[in-house]
N, C-alpha and C positions, 0 to 999 in steps of 0.2 A: 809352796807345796813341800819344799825336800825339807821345811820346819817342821811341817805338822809333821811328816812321818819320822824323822831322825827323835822327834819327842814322844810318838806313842810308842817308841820303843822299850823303854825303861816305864812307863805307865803302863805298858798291858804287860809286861813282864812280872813287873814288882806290885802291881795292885790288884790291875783287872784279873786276873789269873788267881788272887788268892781261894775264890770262892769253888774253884775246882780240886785244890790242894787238900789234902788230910789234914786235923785240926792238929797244931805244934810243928807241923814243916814249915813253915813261912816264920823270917825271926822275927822277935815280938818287936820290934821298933815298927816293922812293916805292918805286921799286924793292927797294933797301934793305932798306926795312921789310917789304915783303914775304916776302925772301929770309929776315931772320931772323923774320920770324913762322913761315915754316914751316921754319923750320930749330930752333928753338924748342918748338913744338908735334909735332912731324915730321908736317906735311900736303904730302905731297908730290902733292897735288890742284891746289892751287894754283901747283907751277911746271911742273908737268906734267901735266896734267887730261887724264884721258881722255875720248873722244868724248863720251863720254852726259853725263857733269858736262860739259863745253864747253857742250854744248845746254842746259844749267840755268842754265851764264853769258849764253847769250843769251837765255833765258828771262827772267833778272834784268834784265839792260840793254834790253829793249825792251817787255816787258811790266811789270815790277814795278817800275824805275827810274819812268817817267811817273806810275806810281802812288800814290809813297809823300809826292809834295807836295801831292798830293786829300787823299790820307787824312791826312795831317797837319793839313791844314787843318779837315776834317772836324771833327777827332777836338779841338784848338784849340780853334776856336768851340764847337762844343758842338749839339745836340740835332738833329744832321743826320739828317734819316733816310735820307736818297738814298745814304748811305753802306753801309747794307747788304746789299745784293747786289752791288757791287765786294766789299768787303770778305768776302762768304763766298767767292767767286770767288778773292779772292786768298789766303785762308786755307788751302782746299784744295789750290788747288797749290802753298803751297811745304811747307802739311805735306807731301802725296806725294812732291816732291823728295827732303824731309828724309829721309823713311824709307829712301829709295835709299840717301843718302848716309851713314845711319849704319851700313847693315849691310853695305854697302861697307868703313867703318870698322872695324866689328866681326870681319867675317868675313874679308878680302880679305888674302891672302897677298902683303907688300908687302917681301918679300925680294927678289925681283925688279924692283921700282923702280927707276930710276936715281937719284933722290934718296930718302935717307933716311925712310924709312915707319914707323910704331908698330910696337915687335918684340912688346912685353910687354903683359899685360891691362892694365897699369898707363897705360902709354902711351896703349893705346889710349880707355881709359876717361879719362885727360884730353883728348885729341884729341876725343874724343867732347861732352863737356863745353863746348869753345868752341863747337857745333854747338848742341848742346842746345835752347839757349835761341830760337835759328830756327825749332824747331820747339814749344816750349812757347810761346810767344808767341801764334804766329798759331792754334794751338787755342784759347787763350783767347780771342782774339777770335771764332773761330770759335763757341765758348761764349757768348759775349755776344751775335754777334748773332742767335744761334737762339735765346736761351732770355731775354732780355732783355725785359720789358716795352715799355719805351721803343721797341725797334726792332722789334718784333714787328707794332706797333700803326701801319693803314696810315689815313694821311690821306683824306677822297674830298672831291674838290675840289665845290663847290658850282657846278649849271649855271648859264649868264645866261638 
């Protein structure tokens, strides 16, 4: 876990976040990468995200951005337990995101896009794919910290 989060660090910073930015703040290398990741994958969420994913990018940058150097750290050291209820907290909402955003994916007629959108199952089930894992992730952790001995198990502090 202190993988995944010590790496969406530098990914929601430097990517996920451009589509909030004004066009020419972001430098063009980033930019770049951007344009061919979703010209690449065809996520045309990312150069043109509609209102409700915007509000998941600000979801990311002010809620889950602060988060993921706790949890990193957390999850690093080792036998934290204060980490468990952040961490079911932040499990369930970006599973809920997640499910927006795949059957968005799945279902969303993106012939109409101005940029290039998945035509084919094939497409869309790789587009789908780089998602995926945003959402198998934070179930498992949602998984570990419900059903996990370790974090299950609450301290009671001793009175003076």
């Amino acid at each position: 876990f202190a993988l995944y989060f010590l790496s969406h660090i530098p990914i929601t910073a430097l990517i996920d976040l451009q589509p909030l930015l004004p066009a020419g703040i972001a430098p063009r290398a980033l930019t770049d990468l951007l344009q061919q990741y979703a010209t690449s994958f065809r996520d045309p969420m990312m150069l043109q995200p509609p209102e409700w994913f915007k509000a998941f990018i600000y979801c990311e940058a002010f809620l889950q951005l602060p988060f993921f150097p706790v949890a990193a750290y957390a999850f690093l050291k080792g036998g934290c337990r204060w980490i468990r209820t952040p961490a079911i907290i932040y499990s369930t909402h970006v599973a809920t995101t997640l499910f927006a955003i795949l059957a968005h994916i799945l279902f969303h007629d993106f012939s109409k896009s101005e940029h290039v959108g998945p035509q084919s199952l094939r497409e869309r089930l790789v587009l789908l794919s780089i998602y995926l894992p945003y959402l198998l992730i934070p179930l498992l952790l949602l998984f570990t910290m419900l059903c996990n001995p370790h974090y299950k198990h609450v301290e009671k502090r001793k009175r003076k």
